[in-house]
N, CA, C and O atoms as a GROMACS GRO file, in nm:
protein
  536
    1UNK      N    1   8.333   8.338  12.592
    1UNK     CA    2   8.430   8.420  12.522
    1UNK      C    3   8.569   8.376  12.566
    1UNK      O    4   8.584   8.325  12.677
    2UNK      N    5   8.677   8.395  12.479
    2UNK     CA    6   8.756   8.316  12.486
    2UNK      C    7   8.840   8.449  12.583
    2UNK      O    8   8.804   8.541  12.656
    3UNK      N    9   8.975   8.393  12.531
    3UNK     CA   10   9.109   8.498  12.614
    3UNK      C   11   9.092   8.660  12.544
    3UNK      O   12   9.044   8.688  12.434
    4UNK      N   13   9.144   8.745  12.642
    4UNK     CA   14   9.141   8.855  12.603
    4UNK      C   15   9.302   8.893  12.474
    4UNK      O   16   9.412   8.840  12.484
    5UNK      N   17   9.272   8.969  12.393
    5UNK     CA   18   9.323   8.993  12.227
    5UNK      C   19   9.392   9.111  12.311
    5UNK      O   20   9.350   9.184  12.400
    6UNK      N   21   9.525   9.096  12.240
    6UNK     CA   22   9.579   9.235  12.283
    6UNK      C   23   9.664   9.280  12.143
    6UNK      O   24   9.754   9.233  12.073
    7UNK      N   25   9.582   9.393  12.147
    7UNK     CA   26   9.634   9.517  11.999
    7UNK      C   27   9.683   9.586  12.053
    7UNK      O   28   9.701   9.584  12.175
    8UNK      N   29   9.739   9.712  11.936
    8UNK     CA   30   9.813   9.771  11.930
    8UNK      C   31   9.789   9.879  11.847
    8UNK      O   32   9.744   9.837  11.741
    9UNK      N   33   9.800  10.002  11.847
    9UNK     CA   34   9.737  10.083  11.781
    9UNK      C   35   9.850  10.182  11.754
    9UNK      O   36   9.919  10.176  11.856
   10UNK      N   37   9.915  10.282  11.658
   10UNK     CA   38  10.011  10.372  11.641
   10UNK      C   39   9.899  10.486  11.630
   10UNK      O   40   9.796  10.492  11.564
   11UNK      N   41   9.972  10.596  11.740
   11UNK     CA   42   9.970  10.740  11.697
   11UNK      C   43  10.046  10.804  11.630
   11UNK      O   44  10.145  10.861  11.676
   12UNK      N   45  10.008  10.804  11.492
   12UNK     CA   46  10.074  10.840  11.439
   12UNK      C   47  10.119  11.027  11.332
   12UNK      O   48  10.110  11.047  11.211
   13UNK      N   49  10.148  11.093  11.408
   13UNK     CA   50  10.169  11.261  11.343
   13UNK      C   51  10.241  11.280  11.262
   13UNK      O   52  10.355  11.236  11.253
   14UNK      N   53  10.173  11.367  11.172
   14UNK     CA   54  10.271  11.446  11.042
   14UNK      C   55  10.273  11.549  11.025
   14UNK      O   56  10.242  11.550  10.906
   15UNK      N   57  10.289  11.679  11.059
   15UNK     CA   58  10.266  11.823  11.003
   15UNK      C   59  10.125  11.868  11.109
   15UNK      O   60  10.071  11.972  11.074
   16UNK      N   61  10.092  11.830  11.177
   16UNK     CA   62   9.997  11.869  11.271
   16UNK      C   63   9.864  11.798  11.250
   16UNK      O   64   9.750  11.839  11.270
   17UNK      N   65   9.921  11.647  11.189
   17UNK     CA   66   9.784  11.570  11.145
   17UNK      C   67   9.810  11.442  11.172
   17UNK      O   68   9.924  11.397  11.162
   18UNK      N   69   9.707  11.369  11.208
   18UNK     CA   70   9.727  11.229  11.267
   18UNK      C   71   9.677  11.117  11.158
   18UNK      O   72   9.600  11.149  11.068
   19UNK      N   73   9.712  11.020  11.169
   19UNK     CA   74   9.725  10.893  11.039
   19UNK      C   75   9.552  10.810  11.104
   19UNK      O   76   9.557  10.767  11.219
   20UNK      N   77   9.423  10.795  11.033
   20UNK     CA   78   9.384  10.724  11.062
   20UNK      C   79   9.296  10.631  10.926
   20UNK      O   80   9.282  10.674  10.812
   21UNK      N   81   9.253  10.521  10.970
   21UNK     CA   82   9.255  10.386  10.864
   21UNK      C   83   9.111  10.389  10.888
   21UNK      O   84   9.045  10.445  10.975
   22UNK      N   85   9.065  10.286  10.752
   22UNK     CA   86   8.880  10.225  10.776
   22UNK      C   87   8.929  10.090  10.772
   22UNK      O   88   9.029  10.045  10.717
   23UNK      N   89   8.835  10.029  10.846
   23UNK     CA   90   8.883   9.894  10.830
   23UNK      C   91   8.805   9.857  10.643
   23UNK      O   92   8.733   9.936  10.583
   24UNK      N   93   8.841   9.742  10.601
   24UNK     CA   94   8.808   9.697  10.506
   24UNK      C   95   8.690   9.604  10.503
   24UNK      O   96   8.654   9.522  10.586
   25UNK      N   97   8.640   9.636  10.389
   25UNK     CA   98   8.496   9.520  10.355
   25UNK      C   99   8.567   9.359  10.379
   25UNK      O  100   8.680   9.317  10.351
   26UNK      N  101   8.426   9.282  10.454
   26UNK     CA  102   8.514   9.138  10.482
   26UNK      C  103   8.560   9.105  10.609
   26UNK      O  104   8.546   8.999  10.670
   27UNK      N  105   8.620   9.216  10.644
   27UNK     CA  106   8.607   9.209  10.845
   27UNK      C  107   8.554   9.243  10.941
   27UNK      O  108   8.452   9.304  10.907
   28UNK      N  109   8.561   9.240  11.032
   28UNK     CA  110   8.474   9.249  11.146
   28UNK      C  111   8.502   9.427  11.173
   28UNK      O  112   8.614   9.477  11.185
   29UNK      N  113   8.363   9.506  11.177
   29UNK     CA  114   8.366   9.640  11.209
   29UNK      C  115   8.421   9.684  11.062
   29UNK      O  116   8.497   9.780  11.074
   30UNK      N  117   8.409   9.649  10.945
   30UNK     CA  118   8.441   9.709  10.850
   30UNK      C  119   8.364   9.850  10.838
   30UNK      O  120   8.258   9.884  10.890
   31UNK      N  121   8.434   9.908  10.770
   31UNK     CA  122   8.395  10.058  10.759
   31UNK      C  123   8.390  10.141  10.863
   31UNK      O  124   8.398  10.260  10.832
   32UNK      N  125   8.380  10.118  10.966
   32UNK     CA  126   8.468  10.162  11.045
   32UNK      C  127   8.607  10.236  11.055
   32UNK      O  128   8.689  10.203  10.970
   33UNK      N  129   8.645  10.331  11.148
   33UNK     CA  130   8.812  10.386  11.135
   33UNK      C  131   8.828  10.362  11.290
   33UNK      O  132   8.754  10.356  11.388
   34UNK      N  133   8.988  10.349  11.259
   34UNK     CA  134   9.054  10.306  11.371
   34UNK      C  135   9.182  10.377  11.375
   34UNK      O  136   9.200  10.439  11.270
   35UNK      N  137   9.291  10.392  11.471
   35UNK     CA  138   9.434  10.403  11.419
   35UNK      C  139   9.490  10.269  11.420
   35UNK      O  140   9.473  10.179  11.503
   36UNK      N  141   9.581  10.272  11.279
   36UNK     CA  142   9.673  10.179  11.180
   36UNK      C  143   9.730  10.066  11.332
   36UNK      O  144   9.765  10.132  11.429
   37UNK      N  145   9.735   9.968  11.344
   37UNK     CA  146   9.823   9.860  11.379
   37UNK      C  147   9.764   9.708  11.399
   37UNK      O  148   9.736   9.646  11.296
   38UNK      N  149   9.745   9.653  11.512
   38UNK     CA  150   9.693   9.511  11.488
   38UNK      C  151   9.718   9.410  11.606
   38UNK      O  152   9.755   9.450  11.716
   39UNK      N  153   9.696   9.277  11.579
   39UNK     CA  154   9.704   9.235  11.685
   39UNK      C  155   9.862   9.142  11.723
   39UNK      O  156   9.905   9.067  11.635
   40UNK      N  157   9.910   9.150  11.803
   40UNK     CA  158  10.045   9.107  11.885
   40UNK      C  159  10.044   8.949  11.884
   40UNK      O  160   9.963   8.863  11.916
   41UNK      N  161  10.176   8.952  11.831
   41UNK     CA  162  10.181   8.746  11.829
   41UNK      C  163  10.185   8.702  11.953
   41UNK      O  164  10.187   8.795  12.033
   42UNK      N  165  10.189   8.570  12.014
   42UNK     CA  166  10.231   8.520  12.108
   42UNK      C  167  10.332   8.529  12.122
   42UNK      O  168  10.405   8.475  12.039
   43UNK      N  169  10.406   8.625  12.271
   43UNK     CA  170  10.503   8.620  12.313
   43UNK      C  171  10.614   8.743  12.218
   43UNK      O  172  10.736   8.740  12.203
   44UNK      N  173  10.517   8.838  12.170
   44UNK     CA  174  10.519   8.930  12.072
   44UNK      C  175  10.564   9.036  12.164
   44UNK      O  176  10.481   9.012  12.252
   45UNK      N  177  10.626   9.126  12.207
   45UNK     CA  178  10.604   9.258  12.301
   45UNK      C  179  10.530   9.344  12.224
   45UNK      O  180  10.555   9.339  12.104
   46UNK      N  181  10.408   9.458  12.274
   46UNK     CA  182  10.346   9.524  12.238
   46UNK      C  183  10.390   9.652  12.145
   46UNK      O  184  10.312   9.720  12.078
   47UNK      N  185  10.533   9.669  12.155
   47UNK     CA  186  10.604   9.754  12.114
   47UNK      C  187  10.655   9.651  11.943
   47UNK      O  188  10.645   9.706  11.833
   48UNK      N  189  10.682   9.575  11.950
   48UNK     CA  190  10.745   9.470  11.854
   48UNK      C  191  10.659   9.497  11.734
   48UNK      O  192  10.679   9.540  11.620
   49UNK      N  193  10.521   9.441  11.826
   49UNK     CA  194  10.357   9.436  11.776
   49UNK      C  195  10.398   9.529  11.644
   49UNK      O  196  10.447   9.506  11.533
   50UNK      N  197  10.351   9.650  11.721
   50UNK     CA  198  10.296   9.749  11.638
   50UNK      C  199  10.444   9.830  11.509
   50UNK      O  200  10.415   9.890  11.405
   51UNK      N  201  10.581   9.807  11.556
   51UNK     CA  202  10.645   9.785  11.436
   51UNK      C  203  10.553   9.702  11.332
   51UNK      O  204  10.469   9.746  11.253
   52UNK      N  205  10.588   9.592  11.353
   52UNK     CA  206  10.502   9.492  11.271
   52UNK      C  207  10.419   9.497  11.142
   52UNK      O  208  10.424   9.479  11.021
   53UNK      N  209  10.339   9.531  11.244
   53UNK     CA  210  10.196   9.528  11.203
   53UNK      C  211  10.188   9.681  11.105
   53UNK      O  212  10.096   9.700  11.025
   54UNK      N  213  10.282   9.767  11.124
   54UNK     CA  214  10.278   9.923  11.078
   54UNK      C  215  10.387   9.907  10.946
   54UNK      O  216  10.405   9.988  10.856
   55UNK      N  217  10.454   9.775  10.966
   55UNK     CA  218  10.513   9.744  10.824
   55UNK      C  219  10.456   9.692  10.714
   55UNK      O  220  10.478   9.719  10.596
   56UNK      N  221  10.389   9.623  10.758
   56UNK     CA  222  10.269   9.557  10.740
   56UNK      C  223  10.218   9.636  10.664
   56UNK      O  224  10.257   9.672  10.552
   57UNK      N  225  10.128   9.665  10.720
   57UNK     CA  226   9.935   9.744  10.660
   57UNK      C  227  10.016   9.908  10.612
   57UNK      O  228   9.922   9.980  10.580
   58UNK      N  229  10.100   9.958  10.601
   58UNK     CA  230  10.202  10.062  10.600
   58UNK      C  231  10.293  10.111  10.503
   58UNK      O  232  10.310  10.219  10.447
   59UNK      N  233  10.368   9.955  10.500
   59UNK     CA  234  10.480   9.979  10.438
   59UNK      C  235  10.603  10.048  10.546
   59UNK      O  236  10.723  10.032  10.523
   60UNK      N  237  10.552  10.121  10.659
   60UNK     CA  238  10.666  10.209  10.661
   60UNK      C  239  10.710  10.188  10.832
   60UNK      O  240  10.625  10.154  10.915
   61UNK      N  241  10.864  10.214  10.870
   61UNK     CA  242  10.937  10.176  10.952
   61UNK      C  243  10.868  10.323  11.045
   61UNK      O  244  10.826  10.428  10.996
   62UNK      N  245  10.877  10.272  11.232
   62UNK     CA  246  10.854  10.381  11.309
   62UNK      C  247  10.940  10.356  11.439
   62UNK      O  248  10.996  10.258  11.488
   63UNK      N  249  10.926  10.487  11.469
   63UNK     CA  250  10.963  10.503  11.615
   63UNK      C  251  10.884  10.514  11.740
   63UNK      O  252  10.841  10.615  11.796
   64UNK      N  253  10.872  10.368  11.778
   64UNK     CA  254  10.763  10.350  11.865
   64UNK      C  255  10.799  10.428  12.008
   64UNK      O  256  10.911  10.406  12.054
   65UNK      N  257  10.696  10.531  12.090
   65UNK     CA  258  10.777  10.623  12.168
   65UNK      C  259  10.670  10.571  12.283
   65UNK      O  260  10.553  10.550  12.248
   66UNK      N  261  10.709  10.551  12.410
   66UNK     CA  262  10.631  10.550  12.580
   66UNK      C  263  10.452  10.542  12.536
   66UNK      O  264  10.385  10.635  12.490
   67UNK      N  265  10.416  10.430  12.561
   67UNK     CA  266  10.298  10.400  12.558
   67UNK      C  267  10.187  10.569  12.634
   67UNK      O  268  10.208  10.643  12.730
   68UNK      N  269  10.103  10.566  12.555
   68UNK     CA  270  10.028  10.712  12.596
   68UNK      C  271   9.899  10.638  12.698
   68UNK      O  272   9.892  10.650  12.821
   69UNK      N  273   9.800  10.561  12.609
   69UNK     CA  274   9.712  10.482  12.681
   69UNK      C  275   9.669  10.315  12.635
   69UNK      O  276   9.696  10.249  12.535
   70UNK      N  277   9.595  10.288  12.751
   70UNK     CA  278   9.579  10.158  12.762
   70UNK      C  279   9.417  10.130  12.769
   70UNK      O  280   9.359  10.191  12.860
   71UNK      N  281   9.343  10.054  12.694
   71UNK     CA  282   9.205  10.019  12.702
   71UNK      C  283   9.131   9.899  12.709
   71UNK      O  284   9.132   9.854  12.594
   72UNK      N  285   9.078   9.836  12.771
   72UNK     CA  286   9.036   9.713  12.767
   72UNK      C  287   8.871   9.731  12.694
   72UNK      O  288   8.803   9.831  12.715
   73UNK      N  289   8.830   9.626  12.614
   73UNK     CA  290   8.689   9.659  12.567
   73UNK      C  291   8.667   9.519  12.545
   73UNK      O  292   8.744   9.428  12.518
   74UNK      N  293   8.538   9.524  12.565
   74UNK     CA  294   8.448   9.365  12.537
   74UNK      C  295   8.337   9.400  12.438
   74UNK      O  296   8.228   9.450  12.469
   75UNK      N  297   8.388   9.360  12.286
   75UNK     CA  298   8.311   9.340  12.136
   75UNK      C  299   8.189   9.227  12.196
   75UNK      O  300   8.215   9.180  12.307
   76UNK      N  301   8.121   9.203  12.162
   76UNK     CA  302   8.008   9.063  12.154
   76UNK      C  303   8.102   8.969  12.102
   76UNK      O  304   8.139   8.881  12.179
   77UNK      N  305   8.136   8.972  12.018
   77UNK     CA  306   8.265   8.871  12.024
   77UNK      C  307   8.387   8.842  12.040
   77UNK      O  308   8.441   8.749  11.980
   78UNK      N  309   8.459   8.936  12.142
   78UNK     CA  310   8.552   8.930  12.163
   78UNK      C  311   8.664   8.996  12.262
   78UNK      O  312   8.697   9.110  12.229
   79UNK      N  313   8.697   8.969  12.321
   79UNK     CA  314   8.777   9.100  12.443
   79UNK      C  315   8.897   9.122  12.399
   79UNK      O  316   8.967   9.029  12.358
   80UNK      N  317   8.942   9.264  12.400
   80UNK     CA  318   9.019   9.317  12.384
   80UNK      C  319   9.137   9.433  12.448
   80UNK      O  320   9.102   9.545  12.484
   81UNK      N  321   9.244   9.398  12.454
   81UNK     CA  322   9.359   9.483  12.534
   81UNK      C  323   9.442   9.591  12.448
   81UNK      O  324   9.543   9.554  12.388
   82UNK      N  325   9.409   9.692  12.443
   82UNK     CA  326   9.423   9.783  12.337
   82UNK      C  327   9.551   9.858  12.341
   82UNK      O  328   9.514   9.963  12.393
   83UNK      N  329   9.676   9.870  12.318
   83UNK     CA  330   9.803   9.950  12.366
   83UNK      C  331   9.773  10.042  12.278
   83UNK      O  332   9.743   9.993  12.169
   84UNK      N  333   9.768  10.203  12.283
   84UNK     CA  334   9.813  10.282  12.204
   84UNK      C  335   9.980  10.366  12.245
   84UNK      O  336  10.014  10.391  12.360
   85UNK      N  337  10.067  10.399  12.116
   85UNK     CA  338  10.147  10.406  12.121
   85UNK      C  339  10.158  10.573  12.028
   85UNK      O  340  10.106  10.600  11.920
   86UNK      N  341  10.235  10.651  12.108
   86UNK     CA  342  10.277  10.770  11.966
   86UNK      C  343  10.375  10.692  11.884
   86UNK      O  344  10.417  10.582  11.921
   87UNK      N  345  10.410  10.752  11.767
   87UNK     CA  346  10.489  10.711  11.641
   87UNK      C  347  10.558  10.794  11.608
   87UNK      O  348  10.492  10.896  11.622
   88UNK      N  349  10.676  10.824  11.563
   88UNK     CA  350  10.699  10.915  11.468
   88UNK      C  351  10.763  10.831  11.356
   88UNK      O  352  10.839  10.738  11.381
   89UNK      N  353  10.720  10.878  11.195
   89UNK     CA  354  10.781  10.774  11.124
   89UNK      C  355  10.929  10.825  11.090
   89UNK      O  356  10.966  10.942  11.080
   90UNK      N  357  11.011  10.694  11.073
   90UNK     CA  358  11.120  10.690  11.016
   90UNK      C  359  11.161  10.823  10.912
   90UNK      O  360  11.088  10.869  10.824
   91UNK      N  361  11.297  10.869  10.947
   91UNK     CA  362  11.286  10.964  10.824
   91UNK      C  363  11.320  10.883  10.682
   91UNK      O  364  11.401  10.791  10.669
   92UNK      N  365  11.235  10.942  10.583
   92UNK     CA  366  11.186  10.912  10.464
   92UNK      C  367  11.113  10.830  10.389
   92UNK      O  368  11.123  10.799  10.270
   93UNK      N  369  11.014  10.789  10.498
   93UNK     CA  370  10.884  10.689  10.511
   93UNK      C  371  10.779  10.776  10.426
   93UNK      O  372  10.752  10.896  10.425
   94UNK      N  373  10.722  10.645  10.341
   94UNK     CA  374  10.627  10.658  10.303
   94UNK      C  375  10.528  10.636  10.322
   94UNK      O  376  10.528  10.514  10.305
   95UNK      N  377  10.378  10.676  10.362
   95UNK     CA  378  10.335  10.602  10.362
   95UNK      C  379  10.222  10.503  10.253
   95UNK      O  380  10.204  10.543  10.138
   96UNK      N  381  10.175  10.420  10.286
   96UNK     CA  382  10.156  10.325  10.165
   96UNK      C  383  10.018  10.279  10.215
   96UNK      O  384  10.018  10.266  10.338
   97UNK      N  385   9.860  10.240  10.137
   97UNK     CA  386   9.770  10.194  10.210
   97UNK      C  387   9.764  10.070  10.112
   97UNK      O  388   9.716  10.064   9.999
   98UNK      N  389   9.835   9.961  10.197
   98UNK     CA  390   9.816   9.827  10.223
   98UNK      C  391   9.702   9.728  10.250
   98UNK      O  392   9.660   9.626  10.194
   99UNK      N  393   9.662   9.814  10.379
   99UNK     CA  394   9.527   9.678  10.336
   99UNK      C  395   9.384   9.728  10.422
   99UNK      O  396   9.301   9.646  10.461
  100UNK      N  397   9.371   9.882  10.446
  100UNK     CA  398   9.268   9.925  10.428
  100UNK      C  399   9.170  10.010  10.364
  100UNK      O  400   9.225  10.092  10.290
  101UNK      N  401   9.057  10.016  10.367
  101UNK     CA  402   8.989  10.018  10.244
  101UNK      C  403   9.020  10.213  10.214
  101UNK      O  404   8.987  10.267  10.109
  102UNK      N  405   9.080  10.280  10.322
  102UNK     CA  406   9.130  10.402  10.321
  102UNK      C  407   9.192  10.451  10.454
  102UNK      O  408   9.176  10.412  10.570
  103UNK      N  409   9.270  10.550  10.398
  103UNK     CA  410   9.396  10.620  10.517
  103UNK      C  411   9.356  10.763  10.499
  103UNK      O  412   9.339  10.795  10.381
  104UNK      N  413   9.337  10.861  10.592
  104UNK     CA  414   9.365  10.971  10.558
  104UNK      C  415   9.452  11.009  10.693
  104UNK      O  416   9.461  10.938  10.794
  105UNK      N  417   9.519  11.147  10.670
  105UNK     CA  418   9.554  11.238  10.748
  105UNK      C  419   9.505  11.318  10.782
  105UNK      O  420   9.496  11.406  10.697
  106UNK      N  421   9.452  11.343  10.894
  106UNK     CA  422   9.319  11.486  10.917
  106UNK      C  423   9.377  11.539  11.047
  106UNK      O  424   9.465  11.474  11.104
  107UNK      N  425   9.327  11.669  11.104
  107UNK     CA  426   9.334  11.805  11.180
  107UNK      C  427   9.317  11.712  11.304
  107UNK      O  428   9.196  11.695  11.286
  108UNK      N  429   9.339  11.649  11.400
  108UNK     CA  430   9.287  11.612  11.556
  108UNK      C  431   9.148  11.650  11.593
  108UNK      O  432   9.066  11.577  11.648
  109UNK      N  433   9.133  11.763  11.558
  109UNK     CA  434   8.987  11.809  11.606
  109UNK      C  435   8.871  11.751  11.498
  109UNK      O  436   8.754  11.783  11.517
  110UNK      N  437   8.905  11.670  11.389
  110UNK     CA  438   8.865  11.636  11.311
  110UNK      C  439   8.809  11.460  11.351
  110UNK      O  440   8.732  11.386  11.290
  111UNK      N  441   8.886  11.439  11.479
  111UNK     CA  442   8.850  11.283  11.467
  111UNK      C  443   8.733  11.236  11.526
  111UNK      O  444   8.709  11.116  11.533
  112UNK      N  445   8.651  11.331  11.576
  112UNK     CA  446   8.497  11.287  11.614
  112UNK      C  447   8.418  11.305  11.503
  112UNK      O  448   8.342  11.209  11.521
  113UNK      N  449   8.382  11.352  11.409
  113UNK     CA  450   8.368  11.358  11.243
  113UNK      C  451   8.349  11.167  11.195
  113UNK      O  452   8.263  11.124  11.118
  114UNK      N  453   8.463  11.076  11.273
  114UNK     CA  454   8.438  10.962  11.228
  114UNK      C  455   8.352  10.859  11.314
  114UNK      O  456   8.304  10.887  11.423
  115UNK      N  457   8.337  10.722  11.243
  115UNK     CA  458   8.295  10.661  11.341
  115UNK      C  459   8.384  10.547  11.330
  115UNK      O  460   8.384  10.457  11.245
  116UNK      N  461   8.489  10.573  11.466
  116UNK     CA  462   8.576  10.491  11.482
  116UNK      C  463   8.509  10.372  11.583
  116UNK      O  464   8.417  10.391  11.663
  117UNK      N  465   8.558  10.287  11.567
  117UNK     CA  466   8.550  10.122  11.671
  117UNK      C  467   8.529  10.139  11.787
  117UNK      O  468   8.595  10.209  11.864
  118UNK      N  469   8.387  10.045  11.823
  118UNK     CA  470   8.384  10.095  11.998
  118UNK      C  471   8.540  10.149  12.090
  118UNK      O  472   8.578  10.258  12.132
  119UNK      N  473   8.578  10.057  12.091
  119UNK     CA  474   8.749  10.071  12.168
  119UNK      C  475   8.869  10.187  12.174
  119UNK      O  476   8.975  10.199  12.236
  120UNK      N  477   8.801  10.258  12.084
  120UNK     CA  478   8.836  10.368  12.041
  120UNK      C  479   8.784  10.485  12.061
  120UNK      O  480   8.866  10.574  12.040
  121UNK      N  481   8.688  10.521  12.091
  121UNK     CA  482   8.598  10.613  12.096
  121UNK      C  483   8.594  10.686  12.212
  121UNK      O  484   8.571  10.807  12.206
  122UNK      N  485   8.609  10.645  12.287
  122UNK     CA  486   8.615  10.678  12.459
  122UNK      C  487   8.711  10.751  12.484
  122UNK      O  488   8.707  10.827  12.580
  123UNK      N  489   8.846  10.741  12.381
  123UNK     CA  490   8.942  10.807  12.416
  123UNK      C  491   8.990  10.880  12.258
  123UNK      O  492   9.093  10.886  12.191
  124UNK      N  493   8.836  10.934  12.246
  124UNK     CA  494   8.871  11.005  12.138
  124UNK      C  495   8.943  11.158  12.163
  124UNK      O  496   9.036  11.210  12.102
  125UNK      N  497   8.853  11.213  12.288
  125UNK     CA  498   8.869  11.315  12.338
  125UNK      C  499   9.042  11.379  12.428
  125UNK      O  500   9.087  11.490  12.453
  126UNK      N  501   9.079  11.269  12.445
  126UNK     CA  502   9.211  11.256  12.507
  126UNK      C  503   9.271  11.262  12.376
  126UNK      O  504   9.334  11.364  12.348
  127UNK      N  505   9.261  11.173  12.295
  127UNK     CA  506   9.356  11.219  12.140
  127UNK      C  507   9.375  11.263  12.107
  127UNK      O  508   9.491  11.257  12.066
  128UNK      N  509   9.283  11.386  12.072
  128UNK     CA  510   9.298  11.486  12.013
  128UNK      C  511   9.359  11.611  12.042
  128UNK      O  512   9.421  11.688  11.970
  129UNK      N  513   9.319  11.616  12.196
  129UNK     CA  514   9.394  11.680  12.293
  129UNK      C  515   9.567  11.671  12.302
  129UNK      O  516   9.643  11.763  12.332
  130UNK      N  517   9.600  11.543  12.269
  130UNK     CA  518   9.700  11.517  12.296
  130UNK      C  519   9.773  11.525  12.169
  130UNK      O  520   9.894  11.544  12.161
  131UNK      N  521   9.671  11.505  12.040
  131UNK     CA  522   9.775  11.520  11.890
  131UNK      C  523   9.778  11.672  11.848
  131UNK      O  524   9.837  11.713  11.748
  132UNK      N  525   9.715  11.742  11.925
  132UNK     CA  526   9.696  11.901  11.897
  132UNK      C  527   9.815  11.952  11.943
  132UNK      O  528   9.876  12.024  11.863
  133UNK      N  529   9.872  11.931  12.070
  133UNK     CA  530  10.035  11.928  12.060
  133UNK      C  531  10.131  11.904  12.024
  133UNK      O  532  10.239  11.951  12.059
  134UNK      N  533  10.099  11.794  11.914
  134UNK     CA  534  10.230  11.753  11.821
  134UNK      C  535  10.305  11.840  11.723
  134UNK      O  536  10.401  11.795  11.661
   0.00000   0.00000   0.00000
């Protein structure tokens, strides 16, 4: 296995509901949900990243705020360095689903209901906890 992948993930809140994505048919873990962002260029800062990548798959500009958590995970094919970040979007952002196969906005207590990406999962329970205060 090669070098470890380092993503980037936005927490992202609206009205007491958090932004989360399926991945799309065609990639790896499709159908699957994750939160919205991606992986960091070379020499990319993790913060840069997930602008990016949230313009990207999004459409829409954020305010990337103090990293919340950090995860390392090993896929069968692949290792991974996971930054999650809170968000708040830009005022008068839209948002836009770009390039997965669906987005919704749901309740925090709502996000074990999915079946999000190994890498994700572990700290489902901390999430929710933590978007229930938003």
């Amino acid at each position: 296995m090669g070098a470890t992948i380092v993503v980037v993930a936005g927490l992202i809140t609206r009205e007491g509901r958090i932004l989360i994505a399926q991945r799309p048919e065609g990639k790896k873990r499709a159908g699957e949900w994750e939160f919205p962002g991606g992986k960091a260029e070379p020499g990319e800062t993790p913060q840069a990243a997930l602008e990016r990548e949230l313009m990207e798959e999004l459409g829409v500009r954020v305010i990337v705020e103090p990293l919340l958590e950090k995860v390392e995970h090993e896929y069968p094919d692949l290792k991974v360095e996971v930054f999650f970040f809170p968000c708040t979007l830009a005022p008068g952002a839209v948002v836009e689903r770009r390039e997965h196969a669906r987005i919704e906005w749901i309740e925090p207590a709502r996000m074990t209901e999915f079946t999000f990406v190994e890498a994700d999962r572990a700290l489902l329970p901390r999430f929710v906890a933590w978007a229930s205060t938003r």
